[in-house]
ZAKE-154035 format. One record per residue: residue in one letter; y negated, x, z negated of N, C-alpha, C in turn. Coordinates in nm, 3 decimals, decimal comma. Example, Ala and Ser with C-alpha at 12.3 -4.5 7.8 and 13.67 -1.06 7.14 Angstrom:
! ZAKE-154035
NODE:sero:n.v:n.u:n.w:ca.v:ca.u:ca.w:c.v:c.u:c.w
NODE:A:0,569:1,319:-0,780:0,450:1,230:-0,780:0,330:1,320:-0,780 .
NODE:S:0,225:1,285:-0,708:0,106:1,367:-0,714:-0,003:1,290:-0,787 .
! end
This chain:
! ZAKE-154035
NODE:sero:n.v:n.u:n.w:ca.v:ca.u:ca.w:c.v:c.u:c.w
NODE:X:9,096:-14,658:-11,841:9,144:-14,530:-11,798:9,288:-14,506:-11,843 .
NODE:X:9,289:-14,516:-11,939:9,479:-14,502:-12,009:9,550:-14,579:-11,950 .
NODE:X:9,522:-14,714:-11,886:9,582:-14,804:-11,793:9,627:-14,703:-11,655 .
NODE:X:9,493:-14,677:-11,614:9,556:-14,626:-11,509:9,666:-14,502:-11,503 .
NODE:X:9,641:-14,387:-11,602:9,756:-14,325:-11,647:9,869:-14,294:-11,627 .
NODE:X:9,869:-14,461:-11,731:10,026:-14,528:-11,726:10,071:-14,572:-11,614 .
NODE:X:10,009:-14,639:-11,533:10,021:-14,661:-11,389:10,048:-14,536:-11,333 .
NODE:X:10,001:-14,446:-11,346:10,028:-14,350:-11,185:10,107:-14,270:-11,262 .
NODE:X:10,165:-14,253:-11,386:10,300:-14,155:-11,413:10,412:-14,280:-11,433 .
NODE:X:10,408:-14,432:-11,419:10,514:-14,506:-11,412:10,557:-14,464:-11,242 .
NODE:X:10,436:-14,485:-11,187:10,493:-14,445:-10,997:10,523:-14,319:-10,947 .
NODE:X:10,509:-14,187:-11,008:10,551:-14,111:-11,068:10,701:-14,065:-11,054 .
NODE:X:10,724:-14,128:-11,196:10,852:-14,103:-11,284:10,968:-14,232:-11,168 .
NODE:X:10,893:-14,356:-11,069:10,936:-14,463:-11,014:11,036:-14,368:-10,882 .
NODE:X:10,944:-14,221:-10,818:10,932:-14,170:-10,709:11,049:-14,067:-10,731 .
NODE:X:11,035:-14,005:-10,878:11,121:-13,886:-10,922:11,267:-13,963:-10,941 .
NODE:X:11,315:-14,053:-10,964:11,394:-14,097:-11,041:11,532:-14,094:-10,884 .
NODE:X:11,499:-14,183:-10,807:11,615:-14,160:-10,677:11,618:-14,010:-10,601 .
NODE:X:11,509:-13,969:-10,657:11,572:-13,817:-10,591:11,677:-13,754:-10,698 .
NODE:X:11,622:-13,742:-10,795:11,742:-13,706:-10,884:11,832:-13,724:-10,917 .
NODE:X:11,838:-13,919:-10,904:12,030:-13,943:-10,866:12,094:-13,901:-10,729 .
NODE:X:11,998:-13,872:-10,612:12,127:-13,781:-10,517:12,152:-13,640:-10,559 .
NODE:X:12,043:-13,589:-10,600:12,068:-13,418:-10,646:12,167:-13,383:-10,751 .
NODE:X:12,169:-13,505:-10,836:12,212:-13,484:-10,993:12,357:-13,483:-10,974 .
NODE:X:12,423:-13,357:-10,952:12,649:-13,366:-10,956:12,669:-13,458:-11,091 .
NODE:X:12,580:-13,488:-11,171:12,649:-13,541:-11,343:12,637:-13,688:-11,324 .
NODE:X:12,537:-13,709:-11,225:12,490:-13,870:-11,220:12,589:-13,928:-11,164 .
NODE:X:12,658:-13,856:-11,007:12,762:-13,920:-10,939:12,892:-13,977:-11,068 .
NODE:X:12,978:-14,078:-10,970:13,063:-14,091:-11,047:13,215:-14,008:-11,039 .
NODE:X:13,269:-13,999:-11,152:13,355:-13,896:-11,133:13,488:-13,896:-10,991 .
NODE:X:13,500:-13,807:-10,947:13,577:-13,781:-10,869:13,514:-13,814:-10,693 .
NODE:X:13,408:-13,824:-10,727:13,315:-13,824:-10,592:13,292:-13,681:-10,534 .
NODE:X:13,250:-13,626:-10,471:13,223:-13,496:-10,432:13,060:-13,510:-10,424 .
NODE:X:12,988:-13,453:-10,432:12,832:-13,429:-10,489:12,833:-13,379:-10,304 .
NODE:X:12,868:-13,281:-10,267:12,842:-13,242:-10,107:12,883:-13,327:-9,961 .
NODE:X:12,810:-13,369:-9,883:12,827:-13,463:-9,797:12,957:-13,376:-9,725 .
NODE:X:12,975:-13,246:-9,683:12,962:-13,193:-9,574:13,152:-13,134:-9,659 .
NODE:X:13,180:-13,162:-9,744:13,279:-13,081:-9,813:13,418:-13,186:-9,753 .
NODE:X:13,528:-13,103:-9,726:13,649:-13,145:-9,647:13,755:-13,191:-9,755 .
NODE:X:13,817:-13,333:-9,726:13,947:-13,324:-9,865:14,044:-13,229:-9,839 .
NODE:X:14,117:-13,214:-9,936:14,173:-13,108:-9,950:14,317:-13,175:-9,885 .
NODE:X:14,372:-13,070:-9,777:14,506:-13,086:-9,716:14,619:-13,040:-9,781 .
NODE:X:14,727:-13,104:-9,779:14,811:-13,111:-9,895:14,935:-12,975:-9,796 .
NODE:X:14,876:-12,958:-9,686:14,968:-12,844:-9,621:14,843:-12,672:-9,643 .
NODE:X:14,743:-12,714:-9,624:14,617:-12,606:-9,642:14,594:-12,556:-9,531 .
NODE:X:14,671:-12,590:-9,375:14,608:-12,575:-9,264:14,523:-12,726:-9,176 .
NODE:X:14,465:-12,668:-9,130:14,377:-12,806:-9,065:14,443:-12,836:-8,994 .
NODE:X:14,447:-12,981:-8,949:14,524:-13,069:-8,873:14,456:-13,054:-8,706 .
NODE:X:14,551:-13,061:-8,623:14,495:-13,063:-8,485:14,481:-13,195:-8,440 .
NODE:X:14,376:-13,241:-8,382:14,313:-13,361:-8,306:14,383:-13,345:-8,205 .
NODE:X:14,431:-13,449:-8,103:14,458:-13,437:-8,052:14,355:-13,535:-7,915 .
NODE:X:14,367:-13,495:-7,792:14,292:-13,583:-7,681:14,391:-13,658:-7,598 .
NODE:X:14,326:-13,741:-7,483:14,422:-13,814:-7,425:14,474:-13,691:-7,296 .
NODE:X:14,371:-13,606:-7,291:14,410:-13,488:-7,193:14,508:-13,399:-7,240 .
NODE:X:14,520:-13,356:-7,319:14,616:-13,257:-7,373:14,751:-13,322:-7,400 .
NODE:X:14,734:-13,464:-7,461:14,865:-13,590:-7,439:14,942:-13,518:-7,308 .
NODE:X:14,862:-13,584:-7,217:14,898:-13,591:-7,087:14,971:-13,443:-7,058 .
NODE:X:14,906:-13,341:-7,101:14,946:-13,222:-7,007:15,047:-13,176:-7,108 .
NODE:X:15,134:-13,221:-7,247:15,217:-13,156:-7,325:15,333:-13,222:-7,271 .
NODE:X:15,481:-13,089:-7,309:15,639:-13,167:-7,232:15,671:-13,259:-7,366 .
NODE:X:15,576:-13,264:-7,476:15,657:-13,313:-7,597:15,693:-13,460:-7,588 .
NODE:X:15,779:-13,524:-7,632:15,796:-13,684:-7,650:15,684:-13,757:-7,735 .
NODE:X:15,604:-13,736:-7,647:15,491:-13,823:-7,761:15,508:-13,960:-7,715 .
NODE:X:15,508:-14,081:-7,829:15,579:-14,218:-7,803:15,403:-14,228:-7,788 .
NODE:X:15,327:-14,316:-7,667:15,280:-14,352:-7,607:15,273:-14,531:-7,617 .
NODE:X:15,142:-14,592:-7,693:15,167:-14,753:-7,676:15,152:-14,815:-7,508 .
NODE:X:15,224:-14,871:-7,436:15,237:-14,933:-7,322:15,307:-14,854:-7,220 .
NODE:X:15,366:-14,679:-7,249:15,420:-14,665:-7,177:15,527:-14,739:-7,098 .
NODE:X:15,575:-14,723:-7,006:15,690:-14,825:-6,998:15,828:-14,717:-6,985 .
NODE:X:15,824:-14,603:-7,007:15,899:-14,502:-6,986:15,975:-14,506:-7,154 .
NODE:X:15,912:-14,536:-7,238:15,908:-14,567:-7,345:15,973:-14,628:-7,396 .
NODE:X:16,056:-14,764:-7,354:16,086:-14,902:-7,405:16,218:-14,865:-7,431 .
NODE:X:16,220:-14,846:-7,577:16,379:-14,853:-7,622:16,441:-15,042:-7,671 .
NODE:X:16,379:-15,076:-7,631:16,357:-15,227:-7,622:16,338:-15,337:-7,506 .
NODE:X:16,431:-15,474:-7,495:16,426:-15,539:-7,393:16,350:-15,668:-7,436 .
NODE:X:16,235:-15,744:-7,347:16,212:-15,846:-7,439:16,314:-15,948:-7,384 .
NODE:X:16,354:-15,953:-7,288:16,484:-16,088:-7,259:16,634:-16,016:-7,289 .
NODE:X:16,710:-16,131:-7,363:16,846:-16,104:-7,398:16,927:-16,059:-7,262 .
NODE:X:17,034:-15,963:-7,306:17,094:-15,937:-7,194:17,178:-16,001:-7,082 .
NODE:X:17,261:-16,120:-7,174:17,271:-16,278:-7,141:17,258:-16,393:-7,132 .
NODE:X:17,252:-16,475:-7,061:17,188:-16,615:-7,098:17,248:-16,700:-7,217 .
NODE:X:17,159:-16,753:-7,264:17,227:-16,816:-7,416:17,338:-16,939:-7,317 .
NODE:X:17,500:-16,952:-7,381:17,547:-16,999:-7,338:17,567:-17,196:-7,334 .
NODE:X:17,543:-17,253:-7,278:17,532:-17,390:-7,244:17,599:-17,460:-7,331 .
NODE:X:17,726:-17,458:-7,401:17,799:-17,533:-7,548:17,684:-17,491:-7,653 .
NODE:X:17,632:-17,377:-7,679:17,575:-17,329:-7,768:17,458:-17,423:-7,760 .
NODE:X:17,393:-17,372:-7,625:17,240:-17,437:-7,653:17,237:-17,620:-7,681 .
NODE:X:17,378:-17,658:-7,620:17,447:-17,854:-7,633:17,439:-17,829:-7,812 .
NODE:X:17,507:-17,759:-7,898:17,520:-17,760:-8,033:17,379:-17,741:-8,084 .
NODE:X:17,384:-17,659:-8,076:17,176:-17,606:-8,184:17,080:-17,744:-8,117 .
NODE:X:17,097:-17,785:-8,010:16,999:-17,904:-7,953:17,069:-18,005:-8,056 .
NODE:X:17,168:-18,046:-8,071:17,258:-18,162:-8,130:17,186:-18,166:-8,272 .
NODE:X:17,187:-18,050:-8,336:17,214:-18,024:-8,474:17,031:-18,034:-8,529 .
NODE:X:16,931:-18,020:-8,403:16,784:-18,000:-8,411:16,772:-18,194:-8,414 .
NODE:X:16,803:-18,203:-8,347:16,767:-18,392:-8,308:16,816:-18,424:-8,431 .
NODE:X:16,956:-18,440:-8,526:16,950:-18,472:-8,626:16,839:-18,457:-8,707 .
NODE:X:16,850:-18,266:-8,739:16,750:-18,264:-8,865:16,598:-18,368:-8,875 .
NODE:X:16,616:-18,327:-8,715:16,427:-18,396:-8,695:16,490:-18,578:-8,742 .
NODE:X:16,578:-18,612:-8,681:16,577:-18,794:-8,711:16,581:-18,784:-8,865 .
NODE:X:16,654:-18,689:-8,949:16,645:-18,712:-9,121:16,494:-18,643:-9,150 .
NODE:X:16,401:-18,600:-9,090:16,287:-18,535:-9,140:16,212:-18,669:-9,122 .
NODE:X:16,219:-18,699:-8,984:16,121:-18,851:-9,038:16,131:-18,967:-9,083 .
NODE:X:16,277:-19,022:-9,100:16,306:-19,089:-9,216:16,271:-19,033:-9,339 .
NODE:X:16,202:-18,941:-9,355:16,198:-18,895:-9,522:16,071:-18,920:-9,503 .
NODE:X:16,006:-18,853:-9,401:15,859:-18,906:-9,405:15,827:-19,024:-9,415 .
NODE:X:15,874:-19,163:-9,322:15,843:-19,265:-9,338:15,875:-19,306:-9,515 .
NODE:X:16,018:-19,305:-9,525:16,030:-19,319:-9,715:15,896:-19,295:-9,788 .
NODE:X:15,907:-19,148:-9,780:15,772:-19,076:-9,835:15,651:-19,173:-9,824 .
NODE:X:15,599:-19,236:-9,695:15,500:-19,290:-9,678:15,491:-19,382:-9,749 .
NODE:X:15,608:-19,467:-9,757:15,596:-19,609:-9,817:15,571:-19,594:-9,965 .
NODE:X:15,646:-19,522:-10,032:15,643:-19,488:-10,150:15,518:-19,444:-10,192 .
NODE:X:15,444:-19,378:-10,132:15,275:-19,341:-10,120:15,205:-19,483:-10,174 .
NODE:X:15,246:-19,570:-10,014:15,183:-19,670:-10,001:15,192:-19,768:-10,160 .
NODE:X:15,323:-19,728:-10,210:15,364:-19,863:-10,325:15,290:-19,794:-10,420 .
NODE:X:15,262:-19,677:-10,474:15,222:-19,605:-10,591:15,033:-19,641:-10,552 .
NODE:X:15,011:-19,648:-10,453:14,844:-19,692:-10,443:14,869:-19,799:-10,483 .
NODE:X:14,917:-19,876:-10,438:14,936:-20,050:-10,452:14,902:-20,146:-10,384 .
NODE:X:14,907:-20,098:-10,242:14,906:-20,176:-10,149:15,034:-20,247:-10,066 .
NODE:X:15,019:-20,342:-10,011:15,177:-20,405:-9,992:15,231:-20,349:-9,897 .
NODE:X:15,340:-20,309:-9,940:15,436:-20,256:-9,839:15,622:-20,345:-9,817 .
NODE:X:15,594:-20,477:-9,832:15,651:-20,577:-9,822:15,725:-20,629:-9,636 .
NODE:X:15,795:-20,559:-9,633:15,862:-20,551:-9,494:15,995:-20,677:-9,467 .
NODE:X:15,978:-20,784:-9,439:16,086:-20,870:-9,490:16,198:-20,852:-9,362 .
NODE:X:16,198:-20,731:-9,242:16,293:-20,721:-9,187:16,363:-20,581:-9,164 .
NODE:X:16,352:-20,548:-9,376:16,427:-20,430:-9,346:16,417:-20,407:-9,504 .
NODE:X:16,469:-20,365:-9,543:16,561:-20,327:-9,696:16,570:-20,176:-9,688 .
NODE:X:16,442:-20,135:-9,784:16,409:-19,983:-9,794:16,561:-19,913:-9,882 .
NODE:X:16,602:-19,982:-9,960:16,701:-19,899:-10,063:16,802:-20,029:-10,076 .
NODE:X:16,807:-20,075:-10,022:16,928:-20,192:-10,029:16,986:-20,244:-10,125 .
NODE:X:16,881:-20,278:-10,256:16,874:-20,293:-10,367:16,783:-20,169:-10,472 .
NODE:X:16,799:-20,251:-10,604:16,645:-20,200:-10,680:16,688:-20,034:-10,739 .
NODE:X:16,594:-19,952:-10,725:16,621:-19,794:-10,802:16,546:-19,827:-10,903 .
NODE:X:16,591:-19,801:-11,016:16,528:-19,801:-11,137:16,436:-19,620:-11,198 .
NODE:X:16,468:-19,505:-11,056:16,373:-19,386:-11,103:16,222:-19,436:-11,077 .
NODE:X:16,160:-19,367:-11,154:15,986:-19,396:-11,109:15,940:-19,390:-10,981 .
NODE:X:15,845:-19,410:-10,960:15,808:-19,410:-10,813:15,765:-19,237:-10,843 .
NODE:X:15,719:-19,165:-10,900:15,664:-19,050:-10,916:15,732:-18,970:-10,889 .
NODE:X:15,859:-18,978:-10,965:16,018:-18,881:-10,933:16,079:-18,891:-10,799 .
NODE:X:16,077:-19,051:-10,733:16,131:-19,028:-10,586:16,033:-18,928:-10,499 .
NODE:X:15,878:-18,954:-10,489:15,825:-18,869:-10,437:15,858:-18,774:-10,447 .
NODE:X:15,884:-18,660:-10,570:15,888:-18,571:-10,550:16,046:-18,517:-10,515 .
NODE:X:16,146:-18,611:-10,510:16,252:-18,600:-10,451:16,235:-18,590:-10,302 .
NODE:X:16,179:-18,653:-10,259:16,193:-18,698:-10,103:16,112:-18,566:-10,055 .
NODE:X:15,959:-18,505:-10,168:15,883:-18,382:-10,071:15,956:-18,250:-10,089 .
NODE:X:16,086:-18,241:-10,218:16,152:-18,182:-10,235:16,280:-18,197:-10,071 .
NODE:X:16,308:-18,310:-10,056:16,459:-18,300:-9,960:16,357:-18,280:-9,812 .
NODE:X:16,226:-18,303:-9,798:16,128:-18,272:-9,716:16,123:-18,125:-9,641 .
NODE:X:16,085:-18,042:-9,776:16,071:-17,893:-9,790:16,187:-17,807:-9,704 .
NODE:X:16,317:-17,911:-9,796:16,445:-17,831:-9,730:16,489:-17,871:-9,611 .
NODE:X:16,443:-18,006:-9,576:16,499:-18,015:-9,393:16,388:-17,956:-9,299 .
NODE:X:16,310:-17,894:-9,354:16,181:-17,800:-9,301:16,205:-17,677:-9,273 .
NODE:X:16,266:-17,651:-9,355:16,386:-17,494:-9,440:16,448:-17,457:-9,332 .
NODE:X:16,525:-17,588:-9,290:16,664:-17,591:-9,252:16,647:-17,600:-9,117 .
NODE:X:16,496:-17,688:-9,060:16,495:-17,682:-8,901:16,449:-17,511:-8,855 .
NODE:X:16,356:-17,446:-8,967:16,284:-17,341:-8,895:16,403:-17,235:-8,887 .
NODE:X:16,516:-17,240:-9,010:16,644:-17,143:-8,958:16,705:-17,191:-8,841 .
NODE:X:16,722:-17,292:-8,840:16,757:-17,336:-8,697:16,701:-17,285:-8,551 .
NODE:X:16,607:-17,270:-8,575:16,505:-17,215:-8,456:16,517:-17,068:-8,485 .
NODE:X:16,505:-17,041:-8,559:16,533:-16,861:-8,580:16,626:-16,810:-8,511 .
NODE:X:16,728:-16,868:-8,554:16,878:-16,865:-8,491:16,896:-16,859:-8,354 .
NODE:X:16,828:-16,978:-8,310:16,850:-17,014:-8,209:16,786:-16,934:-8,088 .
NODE:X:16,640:-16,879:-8,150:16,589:-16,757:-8,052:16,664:-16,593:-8,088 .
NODE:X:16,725:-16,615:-8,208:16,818:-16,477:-8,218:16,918:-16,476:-8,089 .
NODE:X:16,980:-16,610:-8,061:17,102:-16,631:-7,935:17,059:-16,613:-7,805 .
NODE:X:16,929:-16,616:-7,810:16,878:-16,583:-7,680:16,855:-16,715:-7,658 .
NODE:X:16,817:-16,837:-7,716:16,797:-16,976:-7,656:16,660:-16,977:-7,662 .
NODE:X:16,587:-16,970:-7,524:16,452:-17,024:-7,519:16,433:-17,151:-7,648 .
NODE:X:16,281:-17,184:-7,644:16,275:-17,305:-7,730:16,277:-17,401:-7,555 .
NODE:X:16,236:-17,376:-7,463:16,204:-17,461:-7,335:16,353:-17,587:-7,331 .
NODE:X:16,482:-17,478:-7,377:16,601:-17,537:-7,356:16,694:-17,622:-7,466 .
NODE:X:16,576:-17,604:-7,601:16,628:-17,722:-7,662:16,547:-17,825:-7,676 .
NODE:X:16,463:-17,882:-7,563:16,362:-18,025:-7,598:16,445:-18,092:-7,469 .
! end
């Protein structure tokens, strides 16, 4: 009998216990509001007006509108065509960077290849045209270092180059 008791005031006290943490303002944590239904407080103290897409429509005010086209204080094509020496130069100056980006890669590779220790023994071509005495560890990180910056150096390039109004179509 005392078993059961304990049983039916543990289910009880099991039943009482979540009602009293929503009722209880002391239980919440601080700075919660205890009332579902209570408004934050407006830092002007009048309520804000909602506005609809009908009343949009029927006001003279400048309301900036996404997709209007009445709207566009903005062109997406330049007002001139990027000029033909220009787009001959930034093309000139892109084909370099890219021919020194993958010579660094290939370097890079080999140097990979020598630090695993597999042969990278090329007898019709002379990687450094005589012996470097830096580690193999330090060139790597020279080469992912001069890597980084001709990476640097192509994506300003391209920045640039769509700042001038040069399609990318017109420098490949």
């Amino acid at each position: 009998m005392p078993n059961r008791l304990f049983a039916g005031l543990m289910w009880l006290l099991c039943l009482a216990l979540p009602g009293f943490a929503q009722t209880n303002p002391a239980a919440s944590p601080p700075g919660a509001d205890a009332s579902p239904t209570s408004q934050p407080p407006s830092s002007a103290g009048a309520p804000r007006k909602v506005w609809t897409n009908e009343e949009l429509q029927k006001s003279n005010a400048g309301v900036s509108v996404v997709g209007d086209k009445r709207n566009q204080n903005y062109h997406m094509s330049p007002a001139q065509p990027a000029d033909p020496a220009t787009v001959a130069h930034v093309r000139k100056n892109l084909e370099k960077l890219t021919r020194q980006l993958e010579e660094t890669n290939h370097k890079l590779a080999e140097l990979k290849k020598f630090e695993a220790g597999d042969d990278v023994h090329d007898p019709g071509r002379q990687i450094n045209r005589g012996l470097d005495r830096t580690p193999v560890n330090q060139q790597i990180a020279q080469l992912q270092a001069s890597k980084k910056k001709l990476e640097s150096q192509i994506g300003e390039l391209l920045d640039d180059a769509r700042k001038r109004g040069i399609e990318p179509g017109q420098l490949r």
